[in-house]
TORTI-591864 format. One record per residue (C-alpha): x, y, z. Coordinates in steps of 0.2 Angstrom, whole numbers, plus 5000, padded with zeros to 4 digits. Example, Ala and Ser with C-alpha at 12.3 -4.5 7.8 and 13.67 -1.06 7.14 Angstrom:
BEGIN
506249785039506849955036
This chain:
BEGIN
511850264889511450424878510750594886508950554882508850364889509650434906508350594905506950454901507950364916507750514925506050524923505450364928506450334944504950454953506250574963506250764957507550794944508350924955508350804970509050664959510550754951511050814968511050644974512150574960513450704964513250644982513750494979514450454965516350464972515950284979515650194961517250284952518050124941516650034934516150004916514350074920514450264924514150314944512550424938511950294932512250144945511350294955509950304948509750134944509250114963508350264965507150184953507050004962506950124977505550204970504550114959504649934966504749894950506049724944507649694941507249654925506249794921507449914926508749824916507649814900507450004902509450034907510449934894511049834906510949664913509749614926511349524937512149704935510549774942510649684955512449714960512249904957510549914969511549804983512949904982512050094980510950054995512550005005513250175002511750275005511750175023513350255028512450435026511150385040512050495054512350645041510450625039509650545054509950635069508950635085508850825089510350935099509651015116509651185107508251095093507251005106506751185113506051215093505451045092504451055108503651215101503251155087502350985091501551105104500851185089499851005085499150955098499551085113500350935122501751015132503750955132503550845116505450815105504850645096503450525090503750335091502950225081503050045073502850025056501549895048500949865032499249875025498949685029499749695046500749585046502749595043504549515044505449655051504649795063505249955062505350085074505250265070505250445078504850585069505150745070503750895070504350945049503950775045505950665047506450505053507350585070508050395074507650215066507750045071507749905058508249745066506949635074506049525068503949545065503449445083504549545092503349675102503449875102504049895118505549765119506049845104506050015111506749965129508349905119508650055106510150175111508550295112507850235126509550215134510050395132508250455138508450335155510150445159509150585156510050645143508550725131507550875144505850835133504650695131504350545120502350495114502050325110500250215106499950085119501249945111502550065124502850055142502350215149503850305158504450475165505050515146503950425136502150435137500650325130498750385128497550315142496650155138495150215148495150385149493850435165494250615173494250775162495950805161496250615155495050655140495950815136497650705138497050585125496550715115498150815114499150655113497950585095498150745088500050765091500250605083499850685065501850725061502350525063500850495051501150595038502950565042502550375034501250405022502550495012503850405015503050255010502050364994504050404988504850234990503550084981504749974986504149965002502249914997503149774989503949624994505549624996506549454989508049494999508649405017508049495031509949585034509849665017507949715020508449805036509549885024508549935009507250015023508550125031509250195017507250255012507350325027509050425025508250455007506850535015507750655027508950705012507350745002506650855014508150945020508450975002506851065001505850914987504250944984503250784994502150664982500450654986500350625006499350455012499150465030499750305037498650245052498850085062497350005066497949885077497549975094498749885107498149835126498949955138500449905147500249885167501949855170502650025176501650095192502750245194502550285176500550275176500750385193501950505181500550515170499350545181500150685187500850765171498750765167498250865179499651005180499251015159497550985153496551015173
């Protein structure tokens, strides 16, 4: 491919120049020995990544054939994977002391280190839930991609290495989580009847501290068309193409790359409460009181 097809390549694939040469440096080491330059089995994904756009489109645009695209996408995405704990990382306990100052800054809801929430599309309805925590500048903290769509938001959580490491206590802040979540000692869920004052000021603090895993997905899902789309792959290699978004995501905003246009994302599926932790409604309570009386 000559210099102006990759430039026009470049352009198209939606990613900030800057962003996208870095990247190709990244990881171009992988895809050494191949008739079809690593920059350019790069950027080949970025653009599916990106654009949503075909197989065949992209191919058209590249030079290449559509069978090659897909081999390069399968194989790119494969290696962004293997990047997720160089990008994803749940926050050291020297972090969670900025984290919890800086969510504080939200919502003035004390001890916060994380946002949980479950992705769902604009119809609701989904193949694959995924569950993400973001952080207060806007990053996937931890992801799970591997459960099917039925499969509710708090079985999901109560079998995530997250959850494990937060019952041995080892995180000193707190979780928030809508309604689809158990309510704990670590994580904690708005009131689905909010009565006394300090319940209000609760529910309050917790909407308004849920701005960061809001924004968090609106541009996440504003950079990577893909996931608007669906995705023709089986549900292993879907789980796949959604993480390495995700480490794409973090990558971009570690590397300072200016955001598209932000769309919030918002849930409108409210969840019933859970019932089935008395100790942690009691946890609640009391965690009400001592901070929004």
């Amino acid at each position: 491919m000559g210099l102006q097809k990759n430039c026009l390549l470049c352009s198209y694939a939606g990613l900030p120049r800057d962003c996208l040469l870095y990247s190709c440096a990244g990881l171009t080491r992988n895809f050494l020995g191949t008739s079809i330059p690593p920059s350019l089995q790069v950027l080949i994904t970025l653009r599916f990544l990106a654009c949503g756009t075909s197989h065949r489109e992209t191919a058209d645009l590249c030079g290449v054939s559509e069978s090659a695209v897909c081999k390069i996408v399968h194989k790119v995405y494969k290696a962004i994977c293997k990047l997720r704990k160089d990008y994803i990382k749940f926050p050291a306990a020297v972090d969670q002391t900025t984290y919890k100052l800086q969510f504080y800054e939200y919502g003035n809801f004390s001890g916060v280190i994380g946002y949980a929430e479950l992705y769902r599309n604009r119809k609701n309805w989904f193949s694959i839930n995924l569950q993400g925590v973001s952080t207060p500048t806007l990053q996937f903290s931890n992801i799970v991609a591997r459960w099917s769509g039925s499969t509710h938001d708090s079985r999901i959580f109560q079998n995530s290495s997250l959850c494990a490491q937060s019952e041995a206590g080892e995180h000193s802040g707190v979780l928030l989580g809508d309604g689809g979540y158990a309510q704990t000692h670590f994580l904690f869920t708005p009131y689905l009847h909010p009565i006394r004052p300090e319940q209000q000021c609760y529910n309050r603090a917790h909407i308004h501290t849920r701005g960061p895993v809001e924004r968090m997905f609106g541009i996440w899902k504003n950079c990577f068309q893909c996931l608007r789309n669906t995705l023709h792959f089986e549900p292993r290699r879907c789980c796949i193409v959604i993480v390495a978004t995700a480490v794409l995501h973090n990558y971009l905003k570690q590397h300072g790359c200016v955001n598209p246009p932000n769309e919030y994302y918002n849930d409108p599926h409210v969840p019933m409460e859970l019932a089935n932790d008395k100790a942690g409604h009691a946890y609640r309570n009391n965690f009400a009181v001592q901070h929004f009386s």
